[in-house]
Structures are given as structure tokens and as C-alpha cells.
N, C-alpha and C positions, 0 to 999 in steps of 0.2 A: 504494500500500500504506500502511497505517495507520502514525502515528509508531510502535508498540511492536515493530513487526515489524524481523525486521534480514533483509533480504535484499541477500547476500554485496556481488554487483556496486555494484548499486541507492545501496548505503549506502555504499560507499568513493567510488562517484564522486558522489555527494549532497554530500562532507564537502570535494571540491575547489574550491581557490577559483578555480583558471584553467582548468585542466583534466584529466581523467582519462583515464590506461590502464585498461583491464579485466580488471587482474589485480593481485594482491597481492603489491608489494612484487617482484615476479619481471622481467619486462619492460624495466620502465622508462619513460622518460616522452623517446624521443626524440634524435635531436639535439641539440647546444649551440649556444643562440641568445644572442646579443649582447642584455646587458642583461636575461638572464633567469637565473636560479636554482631550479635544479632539484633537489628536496627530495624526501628520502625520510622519512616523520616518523610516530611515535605518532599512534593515530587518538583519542588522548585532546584534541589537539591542535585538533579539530575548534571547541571553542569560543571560538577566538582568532579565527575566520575575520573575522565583521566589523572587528576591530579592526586587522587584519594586511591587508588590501585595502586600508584608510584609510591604514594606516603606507607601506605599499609603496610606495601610489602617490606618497606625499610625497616618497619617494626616486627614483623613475624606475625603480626595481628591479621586473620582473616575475617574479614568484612562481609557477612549476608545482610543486605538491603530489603525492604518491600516499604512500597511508596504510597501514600498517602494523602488525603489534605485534613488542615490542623480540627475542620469539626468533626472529622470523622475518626483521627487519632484521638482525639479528649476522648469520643466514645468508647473508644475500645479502653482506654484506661478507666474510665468510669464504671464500666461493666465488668470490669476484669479480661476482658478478651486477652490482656498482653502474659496476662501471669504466665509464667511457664513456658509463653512462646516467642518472647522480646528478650533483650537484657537492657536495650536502651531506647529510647526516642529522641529524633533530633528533629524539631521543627522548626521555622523560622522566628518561632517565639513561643516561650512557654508562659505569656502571658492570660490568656484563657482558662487553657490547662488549672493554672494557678487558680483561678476563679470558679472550679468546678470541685466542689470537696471530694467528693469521692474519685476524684481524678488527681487531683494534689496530692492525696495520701500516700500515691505508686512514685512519685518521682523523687528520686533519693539526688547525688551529686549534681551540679549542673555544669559545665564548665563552657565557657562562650568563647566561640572559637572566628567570628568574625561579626559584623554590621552592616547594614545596608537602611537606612531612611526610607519611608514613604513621600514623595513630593509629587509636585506636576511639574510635566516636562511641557511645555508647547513649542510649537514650529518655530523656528527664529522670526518670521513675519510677522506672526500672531503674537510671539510677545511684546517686538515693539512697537504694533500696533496697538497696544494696553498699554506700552509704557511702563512696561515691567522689568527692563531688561538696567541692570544698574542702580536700582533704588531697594530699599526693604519694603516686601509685599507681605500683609497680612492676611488671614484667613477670610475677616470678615468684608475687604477691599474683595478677593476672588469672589464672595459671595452672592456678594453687590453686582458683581458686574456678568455671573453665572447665572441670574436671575435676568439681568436684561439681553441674554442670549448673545450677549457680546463676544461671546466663545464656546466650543464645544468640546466635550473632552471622552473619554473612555474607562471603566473602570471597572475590574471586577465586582462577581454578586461578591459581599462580606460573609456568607453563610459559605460558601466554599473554598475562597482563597485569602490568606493572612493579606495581601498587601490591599485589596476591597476592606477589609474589615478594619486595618489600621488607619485606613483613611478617615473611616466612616467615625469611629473612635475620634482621631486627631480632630478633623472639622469642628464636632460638638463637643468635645472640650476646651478647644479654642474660642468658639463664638458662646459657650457656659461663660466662659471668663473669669469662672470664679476660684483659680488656683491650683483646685482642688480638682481629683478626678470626679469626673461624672456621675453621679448618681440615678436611682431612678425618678424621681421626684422635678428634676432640675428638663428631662426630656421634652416634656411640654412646651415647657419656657423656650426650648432652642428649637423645636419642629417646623415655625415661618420660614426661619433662618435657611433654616435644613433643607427645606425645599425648595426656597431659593436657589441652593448652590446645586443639588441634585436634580432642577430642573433642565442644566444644559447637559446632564449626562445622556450622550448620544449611542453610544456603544455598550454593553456587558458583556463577560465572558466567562468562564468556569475559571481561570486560570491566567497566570501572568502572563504565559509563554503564549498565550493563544492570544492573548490580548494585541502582544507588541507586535507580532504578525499580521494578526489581521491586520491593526492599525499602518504597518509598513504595506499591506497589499492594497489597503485603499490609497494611500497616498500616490503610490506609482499608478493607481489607475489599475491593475491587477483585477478592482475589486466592485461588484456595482454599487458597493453599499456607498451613501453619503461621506465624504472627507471629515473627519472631522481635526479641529484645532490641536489636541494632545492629548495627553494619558497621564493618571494617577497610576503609579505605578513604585517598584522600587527606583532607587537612583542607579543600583546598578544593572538591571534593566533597561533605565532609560541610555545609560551612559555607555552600552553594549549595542543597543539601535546607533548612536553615534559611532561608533566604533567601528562597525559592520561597513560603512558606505553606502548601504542599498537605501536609504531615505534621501528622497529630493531635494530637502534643506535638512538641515539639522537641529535638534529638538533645543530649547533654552531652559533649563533646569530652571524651577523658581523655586526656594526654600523659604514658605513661610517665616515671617521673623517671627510668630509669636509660637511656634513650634511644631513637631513635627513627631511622629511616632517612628522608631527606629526598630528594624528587628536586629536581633545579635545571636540568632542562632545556635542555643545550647545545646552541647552536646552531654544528653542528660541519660543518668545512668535509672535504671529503674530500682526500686527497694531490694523487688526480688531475684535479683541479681546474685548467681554465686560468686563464691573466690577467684575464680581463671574467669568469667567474664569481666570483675570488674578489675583485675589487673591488665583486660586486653582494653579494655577504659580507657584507665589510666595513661597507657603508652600511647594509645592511638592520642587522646587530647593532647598529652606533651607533644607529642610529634607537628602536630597541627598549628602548636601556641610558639613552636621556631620563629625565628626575625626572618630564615630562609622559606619557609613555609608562607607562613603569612604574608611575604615578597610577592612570592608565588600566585597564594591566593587572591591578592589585589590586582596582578597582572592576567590574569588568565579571567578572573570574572566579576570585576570591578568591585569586588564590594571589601569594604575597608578594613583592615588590620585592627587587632582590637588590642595586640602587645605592647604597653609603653614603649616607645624606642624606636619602633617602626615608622619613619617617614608619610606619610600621604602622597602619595602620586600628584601629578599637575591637574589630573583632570578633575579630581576632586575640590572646586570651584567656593564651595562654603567647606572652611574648615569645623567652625567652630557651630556647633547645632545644639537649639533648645528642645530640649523635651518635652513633651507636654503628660500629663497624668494618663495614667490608665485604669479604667473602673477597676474598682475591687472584689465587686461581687459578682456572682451571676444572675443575677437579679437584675443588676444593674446592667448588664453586658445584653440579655435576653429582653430587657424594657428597649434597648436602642434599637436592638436588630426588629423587634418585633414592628418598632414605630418608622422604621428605616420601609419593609416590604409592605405594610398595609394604609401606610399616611405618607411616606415623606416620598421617595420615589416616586419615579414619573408610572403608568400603569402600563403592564403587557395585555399584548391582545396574541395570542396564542391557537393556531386553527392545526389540530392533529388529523391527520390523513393515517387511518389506520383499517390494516390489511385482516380482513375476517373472512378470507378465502376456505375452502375445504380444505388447504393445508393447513389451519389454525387451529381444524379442530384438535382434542385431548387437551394436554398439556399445557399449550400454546395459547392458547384463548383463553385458559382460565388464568395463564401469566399474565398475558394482556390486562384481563379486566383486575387480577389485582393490583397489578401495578400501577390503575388508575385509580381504585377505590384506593390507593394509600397516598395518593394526592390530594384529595379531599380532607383529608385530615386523620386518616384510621392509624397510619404511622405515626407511632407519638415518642419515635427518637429522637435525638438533639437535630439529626439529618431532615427527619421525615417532618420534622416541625417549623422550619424554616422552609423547605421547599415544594410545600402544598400550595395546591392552588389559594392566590392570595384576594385579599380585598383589595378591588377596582377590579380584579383582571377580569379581560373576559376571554372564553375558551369556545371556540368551537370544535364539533367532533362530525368528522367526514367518514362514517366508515364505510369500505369497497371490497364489491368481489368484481365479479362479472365487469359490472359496470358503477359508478361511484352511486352512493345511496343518499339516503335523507340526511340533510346535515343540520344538526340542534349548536344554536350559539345560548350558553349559558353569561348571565355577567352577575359577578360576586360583590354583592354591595359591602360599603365598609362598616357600616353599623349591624347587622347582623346576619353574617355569611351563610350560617349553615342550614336555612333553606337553599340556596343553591348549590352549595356543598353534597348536601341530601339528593336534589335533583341529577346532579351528577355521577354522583355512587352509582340512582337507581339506573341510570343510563349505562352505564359501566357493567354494572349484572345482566342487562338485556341484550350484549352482544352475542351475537352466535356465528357458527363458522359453516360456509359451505360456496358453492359456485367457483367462478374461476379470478382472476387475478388482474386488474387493469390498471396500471401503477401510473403509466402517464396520462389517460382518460382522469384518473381523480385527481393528480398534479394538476389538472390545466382547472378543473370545476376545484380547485383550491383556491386557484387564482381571481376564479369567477365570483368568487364568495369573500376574496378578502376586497375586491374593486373598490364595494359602497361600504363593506364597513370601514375604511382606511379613510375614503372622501369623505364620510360622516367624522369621523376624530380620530386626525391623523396624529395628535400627540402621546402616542405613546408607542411603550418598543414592539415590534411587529416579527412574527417568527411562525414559521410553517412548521411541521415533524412529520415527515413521512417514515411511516414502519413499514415494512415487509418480511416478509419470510421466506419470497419466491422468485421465479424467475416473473418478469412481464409476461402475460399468454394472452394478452385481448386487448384491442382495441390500437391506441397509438401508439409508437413505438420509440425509442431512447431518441433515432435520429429527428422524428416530428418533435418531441419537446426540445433539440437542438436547434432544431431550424425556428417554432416558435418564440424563444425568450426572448434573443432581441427584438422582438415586435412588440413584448409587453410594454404597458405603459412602465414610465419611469419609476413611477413607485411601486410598484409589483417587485419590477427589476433586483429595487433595494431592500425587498423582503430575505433573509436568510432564512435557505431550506436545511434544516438537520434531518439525514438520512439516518435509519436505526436498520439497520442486518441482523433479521430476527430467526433466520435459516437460510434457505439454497438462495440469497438472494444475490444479484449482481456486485460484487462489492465495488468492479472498477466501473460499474455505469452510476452506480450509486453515490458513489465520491464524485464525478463528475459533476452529477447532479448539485451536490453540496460546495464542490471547489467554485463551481462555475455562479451559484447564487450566493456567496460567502457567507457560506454556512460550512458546517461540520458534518461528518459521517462516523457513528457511532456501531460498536461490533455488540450483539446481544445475546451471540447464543450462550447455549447451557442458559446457567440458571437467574444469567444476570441481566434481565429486563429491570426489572426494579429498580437496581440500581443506575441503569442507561437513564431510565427518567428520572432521575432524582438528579443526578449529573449533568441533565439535559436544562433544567429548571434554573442553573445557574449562568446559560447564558442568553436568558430572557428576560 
């Protein structure tokens, strides 16, 4: 499959550097072997690999990886999933984690082996077109002028990826003002603000890496989605798009003066850690906390040295950085996220095209339909609780055999959801599987069906999901939806289609489908539907 594609398995065990389980973050990775260190870590992490093989091996420490994101690791330490099958976790911040008791209790040493900030980067035109470019910019200035659509930006969902969710944190403890971290109490007070600055977010994504991509393939034009001005992002993500060349201008870091959330990346030993793992700990962080290491680390993936002594590179533009609070509770952490997807954020409009052909029947159908009744709200994990269908959004469901079927558009009010919530479930129970399979006939009456509701209220983020599990057997065929797109209108154009491969389905016409409307293609089989939508939700 093409680099752009992220397919689920494919891609978590692509990022290990000894070896991989075939699941996420749940499993685990085995037995405890003598002289080896068995890591549960951020899949941001994936660009250390060459230089973490080199270090390891310098120490005699072997390194098993399995990758991650931080809500879905707090899970697993909260429920115990790690006992027995981690020795450590290493995430871009073990400030959540912290915030969750029953997840704090497993985290025994911590040792921080580098840093990287959350800022915005914008196009070098767009900043000095703000006027941003050589003066100190506050959060609550970006707000102001985020609000008057003076710029547009990118950002991850915060329910899946650390540097969305350090943003989201930084902003409302910056425009709190009041010192102190965040509480729950203080959210109301800052939610105008909030949605001020979250009203020019143009883009979301599951993930960093997915982020700075897409945002580099719309720039060159790669991509039909809208241009947008910059990305919240790490600094050393943004400072690696500069790096790279392949951006038309290059991005202008702005580093709020009134502060900024930083991750630092501990490398954290778990409680129940035996003796020979936590001396392969031990060696591997000394090895890491080197002035030669650390060199390394700053040169290879921008992100900053955390050893006294160590120099700062040229590129690293703001030395000196304030920090700003981090809630302390989870209370406090779950009031923001909660007011972030159902009040503050702009709203999704969501139209699933889903395949309930005779090959859906057994198994397959009944994945499907749970996999939607746990969007509704029937999943009540840390995951399933953020990534339910939310208030404002509205959802339409297309489902196709033969030929595309009746399509029901639900919209989830914000004051009391779960009648529509309910109406959705029941929709979900009443799918049945049989006839034959028309994958691009329901593509196009997807398009047909997003036309008026997009002219009706175009402000909000707009996303297709096509499921299959088969080959096309009816009606139009891969090359007519080729030769159709460019005729759609523009705003069709800039809908992203996410493709999910739920069996024998095409994967390279699939991803096309996905590369070509800048969207993602997602791998589902075995058992991991559920989790394909739940992953899918964070870049809506």
C-alpha cells in the first residue's frame, strides 16, 4: 500500500522496530525476556526508530515496541491491560496518564529523554500578513483574529492525538488567565473565547503525521481539499515540514508569549516491572540522556535536548519558553474535552456509505451494526466516550447492495442527544445483509445527498466513509467515478472520502478513491471494525 495510506495493522507493525502484536495497544507484546524491554509508546515515536536500534544495540538492551495513542494507553493502564505485558510506557507526555488514578498508580520511574512544544506554525505570507512575524503574539490576539476568519489552521481531534489535546489545554489556560491550571468550573467562563479560536479550524486529523501531510499535499495543490493558512502542531513537526523542502513557502513558527504546553517524553518504567527489565530501563535512558545522543536526537528529529549542556540548534528560533498549567484532574481534563466536541468546535456533518451486501451476512453485519450502536454512546471507555456520535453533528447513513438504498440523515441536538442517539442505535439493529454490491453507484448518490445539505450549512467539517467488504459487481465502475470527480462541483471535490477494507475488497482502487479525494483508506479485517470507526471519528 502507498506511503499516504494508513492501514490500521499494516502501519502499527511497519513502525516496530523488533517486533509486532496485531493489535493496539490491547494484547500486548508477550512474555518477559531477559534483557529485553517491552514498551508500550506514542506512534509519534515512530521517527526515533533508526536512531533507537543504533542506541539499543550499544547497550545490549532489546527493544519490543507496540504503538499506540496517549487515550488509548491511559486505558490500558487504567484497566490493567499493561500488567504483565509492558515493562514501560513512553508517550509524548505522561501528563493525562497523571490525571487518571487508577492509571497513575502503574507508573513507577519516569525519566525524560527529550521536548518538543505545541505552537502554530503559519505560511510565511500569512504571518506577515497578521503581522506576527517579529513581535510577541498572545493567545488571546490569535483568538481574536481566529474568530474573524483572518486565518485558517489544522489541528488534531485532542481525544486521539497528544499535540490536539495540548493545544486545546494551552489555549484555555491561556485565555483562563488565571495562573493556575484549568479547572472545571473556570470552562464556561473561557467556551466564547474557545470558539472563537476553534472557529477557523479548517482541517482534523487522527494524528500528527497525517496532519503535516495532508497539510503539505494541499498546499502543493496534490490535494482538492481547501488550502488552509497553518497547523497546530509540535514545533518539531513543524520544523521537519521546513526541513523536508517539499512546502511552497515555509511555515513561521509563532510561540505564544503567554505560553505554551510542551511535551518531554518520559520514558516511564511501569510499577510492575521486574529486576532485568528495569535495569534494561535504566541503560537504555542513560544511553538516550548522552550530550552525543541527545546531539543526535535534535538533529535527526528536531525536537530538543533536555540535558543541561546541550546546545540548541539554530533552528530553534524561541529559546526561552513559558509554560503554561496543566489541569490536574480528570474531571477537569474530561469537562474540557467534553465542552471542546459538543459546544466549542465547529460541527461534523458525517454521511456513511455502508456495504450490507450478501457478503455481510454472519459475522460481518453484526460487526457493522455494533460498531455503530457503540457510537451512539453504548461504549463507555475513555475511547468510546469521546468518539461517539457528538452534539450538533449530523450523520447520514447510505446503506447499498445491488443498488444504493434509502438514506436516513439523523442531527444530534446539543441539549438533549439521546433521542437521536436512540434513533440511530435503532437504525443500526435494522441493517440486514443480502443482494449484490455497487460501490461506485452509492459513491456518486453520496454525492447526490451531500449537494443540499452542504448549500444548506456549509460551516462545518464535511467527511464521506465508505465501507466494503467486496469487490464492485454492479452498476459503475472505479474508471466512471474517475472520469466523474473532476466534474463535481467544487465543494463535493473538497469532501474527504475515508475508504474502510472490511474483506475481499479492492485495496488499490480503494486508496485511490481516498488519495484522490484527500481522505484516508483504512484496513478492517478480522476483528477490528470497531476500532477502524473509532479511529475514523478523529478525523472528523
Amino acid at each position: 500500500m502507498k506511503r499516504w495510506a494508513v492501514l490500521t495493522v499494516a502501519a502499527i507493525c511497519a513502525l516496530s522496530l523488533v517486533s509486532c502484536d496485531s493489535s493496539e495497544g490491547g494484547t500486548g507484546l508477550g512474555e518477559a525476556e531477559a534483557g529485553t524491554l517491552r514498551v508500550l509508546a506514542g506512534s509519534e515515536l515512530a521517527d526515533l526508530r533508526p536512531l533507537l536500534e543504533q542506541e539499543a544495540a550499544a547497550t545490549g538492551v532489546k527493544v519490543k515496541f507496540q504503538f499506540t495513542g496517549t487515550l488509548e494507553g491511559t486505558e490500558s493502564l487504567a484497566n490493567g491491560k499493561v500488567d504483565g505485558q509492558y515493562d514501560a510506557v513512553w508517550f509524548s507526555s505522561n501528563r493525562y496518564p497523571a490525571a487518571v488514578p487508577e492509571a497513575a498508580k502503574r507508573l513507577g520511574e519516569q525519566v525524560k529523554i527529550m521536548s518538543s512544544p505545541v505552537v502554530l506554525g503559519l505560511s510565511a505570507s500569512a504571518a506577515q500578513r497578521l503581522g506576527w512575524t517579529g513581535r510577541p503574539v498572545g493567545w488571546g490576539e490569535i483568538a481574536e483574529q481566529a474568530g474573524k476568519r483572518a486565518f485558517t489552521y489544522g489541528m488534531t481531534d485532542p481525544s486521539s492525538s497528544n499535540s490536539g489535546f495540548s493545544a486545546l489545554v494551552g489555549v484555555a489556560s491561556a485565555l483562563a488567565g488565571a495562573g493556575n491550571a484549568i479547572d472545571a468550573r473556570q470552562i464556561a467562563s473561557v467556551t466564547p473565547k474557545l470558539t472563537e479560536f476553534f472557529s477557523a479550524q479548517a482541517m482534523s486529523a487522527g494524528s500528527s503525521g497525517w496532519l503535516s501531510e495532508a497539510y503539505q499535499r494541499r498546499a502543493s495543490g496534490q490535494d482538492p481539499g481547501k488550502k488552509v493558512d497553518g497547523l497546530i502542531n509540535y514545533e518539531s513537526v513543524l520544523l521537519s515540514m521546513n526541513a523536508s523542502g517539499k512546502l511552497p513557502e515555509p511555515l513561521t513558527l509563532v510561540y505564544p508569549s503567554d505560553g505554551v504546553v510542551t511535551a518531554d517524553y518520559p520514558l516511564t518504567l511501569l510499577q510492575s516491572a521486574n529486576s532485568d527489565a528495569r535495569d534494561a530501563h535504566r541503560k537504555l535512558a542513560e544511553r538516550l540522556r548522552t550530550p552525543d545522543t541527545q546531539r543526535k536526537i535534535m538533529e535527526t528529529t528536531q525536537r530538543r535536548p533536555v540535558v543541561p549542556g546541550v546546545q540548541l540548534g539554530q533552528q530553534f528560533a524561541q529559546k526561552d519558553l513559558v509554560e503554561l498549567p496543566f489541569p490536574a484532574t480528570q474531571q477537569a481534563v474530561d469537562a474540557l474535552l467534553g465542552a471542546y466536541f459538543d459546544k466549542i468546535r465547529r460541527p461534523s456533518r458525517t454521511l456513511y456509505v455502508l456495504d450490507t451486501s450478501g457478503s455481510m451476512s454472519g459475522d460481518r453485519i453484526e460487526s457493522l451494526r455494533a460498531a455503530l450502536i457503540g457510537l451512539t454512546g453504548a461504549d463507555g471507555s475513555l475511547t468510546g466516550r469521546y468518539r461517539r456520535f457528538r452534539s450538533r453533528e449530523e450523520v447520514t447513513m447510505l446503506p447499498f447492495d445491488t443498488v444504493p438504498g434509502s438514506p436516513e440523515t439523523f442531527t444530534v441536538p446539543e441539549g438533549d442527544p439521546q433521542p437521536a442517539l436512540d434513533k440511530i442505535k435503532r437504525f443500526a439493529e435494522g441493517l440486514d445483509a443480502n443482494g449484490g454490491t455497487a460501490i461506485y453507484d452509492s459513491l456518486q448518490r453520496a454525492y447526490d445527498i451531500m449537494g443540499p445539505l452542504v448549500a444548506r450549512d456549509p460551516d462545518r467539517f464535511n467527511s464521506i466513509v465508505l465501507m466494503t467488504d467486496g469487490q464492485n459487481a454492479n452498476g459503475a465502475k472505479f474508471s466512471d467515478f474517475q472520469l466523474r470527480f473532476p466534474s463535481l462541483p467544487e465543494a463535493m471535490r473538497q469532501i474527504p472520502v475515508f475508504t474502510v477494507i472490511f474483506g475481499e475488497g479492492d485495496s488499490a482502487e480503494l486508496g485511490e478513491v481516498a488519495k484522490r479525494t484527500g481522505g484516508n483508506v483504512f484496513d478492517a479485517r478480522g476483528d477490528l471494525l470497531p476500532k477502524v470507526f473509532q479511529e475514523i471519528r478523529g478525523y472528523q
